[in-house]
N, C-alpha and C positions, 0 to 999 in steps of 0.2 A: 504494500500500500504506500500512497504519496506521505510522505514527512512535512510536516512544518518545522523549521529551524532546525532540521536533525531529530526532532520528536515522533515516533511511528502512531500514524492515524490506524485506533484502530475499529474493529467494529463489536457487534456487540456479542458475538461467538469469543473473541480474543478476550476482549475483558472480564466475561463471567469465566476463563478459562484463568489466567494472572489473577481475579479476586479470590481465585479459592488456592492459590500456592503459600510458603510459606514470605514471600518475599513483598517487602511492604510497595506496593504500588498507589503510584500519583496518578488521578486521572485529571487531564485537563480539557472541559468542555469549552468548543470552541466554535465560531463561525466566521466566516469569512467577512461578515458583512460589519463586525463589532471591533470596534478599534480599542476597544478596554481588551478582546482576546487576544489580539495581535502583540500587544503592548506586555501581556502576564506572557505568553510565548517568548517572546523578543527575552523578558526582561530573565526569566528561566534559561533559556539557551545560554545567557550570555555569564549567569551566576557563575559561581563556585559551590553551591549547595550540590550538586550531586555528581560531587567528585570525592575521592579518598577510599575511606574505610565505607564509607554508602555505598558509591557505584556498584558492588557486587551485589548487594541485597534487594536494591533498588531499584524500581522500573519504572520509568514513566513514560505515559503516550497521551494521545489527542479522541475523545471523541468529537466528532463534528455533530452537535448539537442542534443544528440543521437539517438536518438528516436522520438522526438517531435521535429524538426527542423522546421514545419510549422510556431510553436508556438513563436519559437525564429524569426522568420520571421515576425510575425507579431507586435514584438516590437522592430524591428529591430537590433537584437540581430544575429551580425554572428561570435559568434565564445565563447566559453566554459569559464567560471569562470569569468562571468558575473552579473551582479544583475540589477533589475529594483524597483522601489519602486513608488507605484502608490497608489491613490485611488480613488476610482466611473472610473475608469478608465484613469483617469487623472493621465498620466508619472509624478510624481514630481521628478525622480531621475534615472539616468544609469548610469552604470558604466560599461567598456568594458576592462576584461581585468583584472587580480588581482596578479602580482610581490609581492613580499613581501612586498618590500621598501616602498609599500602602504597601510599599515596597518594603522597604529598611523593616517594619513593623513584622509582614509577611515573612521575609526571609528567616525570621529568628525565629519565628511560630513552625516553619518547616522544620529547620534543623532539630527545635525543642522535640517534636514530634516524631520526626525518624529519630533521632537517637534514641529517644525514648522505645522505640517499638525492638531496635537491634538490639 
């Protein structure tokens, strides 16, 4: 499947398949049309959060929220530039919604989050 910024789009066979491993997965719902998702992509690619001791344990990919909206339904996800971070399917983390002004904030709420799960 197409990548944004290096992140694999996936669909919704691939993520209920990564929600039930042991490895903590980031999903990032996304649409083309929303420039808050483009902007939480951009600003993800371009981090350091999922590099190091994470990178092995850790997966993350794109559902496109436009397309897949059942998917965003079923983690209760209504509406684009969005993230959930779960593992065995256990929500440990959402966020609804990505402004700028929430970067610095977000970034440390990630790391809190996967450390916590490894």
């Amino acid at each position: 499947m197409n990548g944004k910024n290096g992140f694999p789009v996936w669909d919704s066979a691939t993520l209920s398949q990564l929600a039930q491993s042991d490895k903590v997965v980031m999903v990032i719902f996304w649409a083309d049309y929303c420039p808050y998702s483009q902007s939480l992509v951009e600003y993800l690619a371009s981090s350091d959060l999922l590099t190091g001791k994470i990178a092995d344990r850790f997966v993350v990919g794109i559902i496109d929220n436009s397309q897949l909206q059942e998917v965003g339904c079923q983690y209760e996800i209504g509406s684009t530039a969005s993230l959930v971070i779960m593992r065995q399917r256990e929500i440990l983390y959402s966020e609804l919604g990505f402004p700028p002004y929430k970067k610095l904030w977000l970034a440390q709420k990630i790391r809190e989050v996967v450390e916590a799960a490894l």
